[in-house]
C-alpha positions as CSV (number, residue, x, y, z in Angstrom):
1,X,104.3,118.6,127.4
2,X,106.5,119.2,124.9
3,X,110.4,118.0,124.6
4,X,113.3,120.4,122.5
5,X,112.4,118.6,119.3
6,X,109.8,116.7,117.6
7,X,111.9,114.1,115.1
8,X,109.1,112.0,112.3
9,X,110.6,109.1,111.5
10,X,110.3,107.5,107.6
11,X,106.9,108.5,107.3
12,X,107.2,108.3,103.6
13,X,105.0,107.5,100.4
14,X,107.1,104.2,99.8
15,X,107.1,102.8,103.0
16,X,103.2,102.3,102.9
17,X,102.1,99.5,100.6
18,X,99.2,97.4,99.0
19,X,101.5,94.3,99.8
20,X,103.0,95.7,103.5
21,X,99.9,98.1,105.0
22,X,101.0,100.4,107.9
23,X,98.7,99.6,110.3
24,X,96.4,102.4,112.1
25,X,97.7,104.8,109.4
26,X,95.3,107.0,109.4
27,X,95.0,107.2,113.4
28,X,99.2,107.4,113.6
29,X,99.1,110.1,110.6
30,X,96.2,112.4,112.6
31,X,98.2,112.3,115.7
32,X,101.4,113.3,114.7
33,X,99.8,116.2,113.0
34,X,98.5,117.0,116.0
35,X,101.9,116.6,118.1
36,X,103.6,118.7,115.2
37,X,100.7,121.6,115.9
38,X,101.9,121.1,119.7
39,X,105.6,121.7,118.5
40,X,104.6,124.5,116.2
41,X,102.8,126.4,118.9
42,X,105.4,126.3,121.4
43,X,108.0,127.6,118.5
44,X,109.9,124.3,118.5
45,X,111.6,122.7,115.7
46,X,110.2,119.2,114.1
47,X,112.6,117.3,112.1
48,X,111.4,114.8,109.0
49,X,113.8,112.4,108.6
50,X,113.7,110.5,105.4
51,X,115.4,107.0,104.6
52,X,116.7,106.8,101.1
53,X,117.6,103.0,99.3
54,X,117.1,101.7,96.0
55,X,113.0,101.9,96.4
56,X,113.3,105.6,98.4
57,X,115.2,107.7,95.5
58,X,115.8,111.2,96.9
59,X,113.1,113.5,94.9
60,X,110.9,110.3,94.0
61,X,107.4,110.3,94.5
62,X,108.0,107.3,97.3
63,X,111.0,108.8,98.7
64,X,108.8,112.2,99.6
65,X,107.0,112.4,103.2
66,X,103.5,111.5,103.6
67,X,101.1,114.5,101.7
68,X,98.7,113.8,104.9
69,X,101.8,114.8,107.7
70,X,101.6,118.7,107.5
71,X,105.4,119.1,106.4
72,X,106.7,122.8,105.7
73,X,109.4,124.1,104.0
74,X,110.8,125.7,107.1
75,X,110.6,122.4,108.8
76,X,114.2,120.4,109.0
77,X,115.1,117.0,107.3
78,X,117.2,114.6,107.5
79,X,118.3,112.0,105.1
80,X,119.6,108.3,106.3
81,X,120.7,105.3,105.1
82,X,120.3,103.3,107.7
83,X,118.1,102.4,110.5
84,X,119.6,104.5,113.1
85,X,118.9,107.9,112.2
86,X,122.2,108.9,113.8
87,X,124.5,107.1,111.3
88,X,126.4,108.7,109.2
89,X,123.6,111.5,108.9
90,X,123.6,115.2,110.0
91,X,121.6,114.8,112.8
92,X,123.7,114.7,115.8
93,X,125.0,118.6,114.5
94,X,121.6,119.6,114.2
95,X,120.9,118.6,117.6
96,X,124.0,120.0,118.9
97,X,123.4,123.0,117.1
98,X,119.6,123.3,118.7
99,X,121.6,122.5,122.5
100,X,118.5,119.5,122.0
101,X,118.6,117.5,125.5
102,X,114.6,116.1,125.0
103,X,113.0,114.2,121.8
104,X,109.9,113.1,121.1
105,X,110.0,110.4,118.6
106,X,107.5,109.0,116.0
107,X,107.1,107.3,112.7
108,X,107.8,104.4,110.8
109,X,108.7,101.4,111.2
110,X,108.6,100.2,114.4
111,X,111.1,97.3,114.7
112,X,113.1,99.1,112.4
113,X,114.3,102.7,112.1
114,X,111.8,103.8,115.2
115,X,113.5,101.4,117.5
116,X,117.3,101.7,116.7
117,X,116.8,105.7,116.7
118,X,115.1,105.7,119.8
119,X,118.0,103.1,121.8
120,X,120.6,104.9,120.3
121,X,118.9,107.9,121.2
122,X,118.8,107.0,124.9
123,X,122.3,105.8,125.0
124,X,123.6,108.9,123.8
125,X,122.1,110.3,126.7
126,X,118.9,112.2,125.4
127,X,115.8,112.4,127.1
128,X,113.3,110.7,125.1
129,X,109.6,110.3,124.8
130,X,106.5,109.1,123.0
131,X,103.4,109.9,122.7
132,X,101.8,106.4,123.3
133,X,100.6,104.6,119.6
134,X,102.5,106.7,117.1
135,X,104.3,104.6,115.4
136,X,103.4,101.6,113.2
137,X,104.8,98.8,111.0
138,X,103.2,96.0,108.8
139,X,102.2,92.7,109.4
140,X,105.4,90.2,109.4
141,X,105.5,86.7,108.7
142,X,105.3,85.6,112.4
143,X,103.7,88.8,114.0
144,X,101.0,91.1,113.7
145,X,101.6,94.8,113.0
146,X,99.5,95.0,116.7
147,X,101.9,92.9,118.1
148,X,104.9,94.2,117.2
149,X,103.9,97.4,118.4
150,X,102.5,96.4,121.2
151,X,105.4,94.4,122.3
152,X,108.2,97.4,121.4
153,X,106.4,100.0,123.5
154,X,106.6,97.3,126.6
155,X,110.3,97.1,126.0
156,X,110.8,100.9,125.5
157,X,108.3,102.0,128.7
158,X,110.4,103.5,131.0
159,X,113.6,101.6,130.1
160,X,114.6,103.7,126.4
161,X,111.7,106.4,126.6
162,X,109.0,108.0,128.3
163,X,105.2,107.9,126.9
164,X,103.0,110.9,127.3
């Protein structure tokens, strides 16, 4: 099954870190290789979008997405500021411009930019979905990584998106 677009969230050099681990990394990264080979197949377009702050510097190493995520130059990307990858970006045209109804989601982090894409995704009206488990934060100081992910895709089932 595959939705209109496939949009990777902040999956970036930077947002991994000795101090702030992304947990299942590895597991998160294989998978949404293997949802962006689903996309590619079925000639659909995946979007990278990329946050950019004083740490993510636009052409910096940390800034750049993940070597492991197969990311092509004909791919599209978007650059945010903000948590919602719908503020003040060019995303909404993009999706206008590709008549995009469906998104599958994925990325980083979690509590962050995952979730306020995806809810302001749905209340825009878009149809969206997830392949359950890819996504992932860090550890915070009052939750594991587990349970934050763990308790956003109980709040997102069925209410903000549908897992595949």
């Amino acid at each position: 099954m595959v939705s209109d677009v496939l949009i990777v969230i902040d999956l970036q050099n930077g947002v991994n870190s000795e101090d702030f681990p992304l947990a299942r990394l590895d597991e998160v990264l294989s998978g949404v290789n293997e949802r962006i080979a689903v996309y590619r197949d079925a000639g659909k377009p995946v979007i990278f979008v990329q946050h950019v702050d004083a740490e993510l510097v636009i052409d910096s190493e940390d800034w750049r997405v993940m070597p492991e995520l197969d990311a092509r130059t004909d791919d599209l990307y978007v650059n945010k500021t903000h948590a919602n990858s719908f503020y003040k970006t060019e995303l909404p045209v993009i999706l206008a411009e590709l008549n995009v109804e469906k998104i599958e989601f994925c990325g980083a982090q979690t509590e962050y930019c995952v979730d306020s894409t995806v809810r302001f995704a749905h209340g825009l009206g878009f149809d969206c979905s997830m392949k359950r488990g890819l996504h992932t934060t860090a550890n915070s100081d009052i939750l594991t990584a587990e349970q934050i992910m763990a308790h956003h895709e109980a709040i997102w089932d069925y209410r903000f998106l549908t897992f595949l």
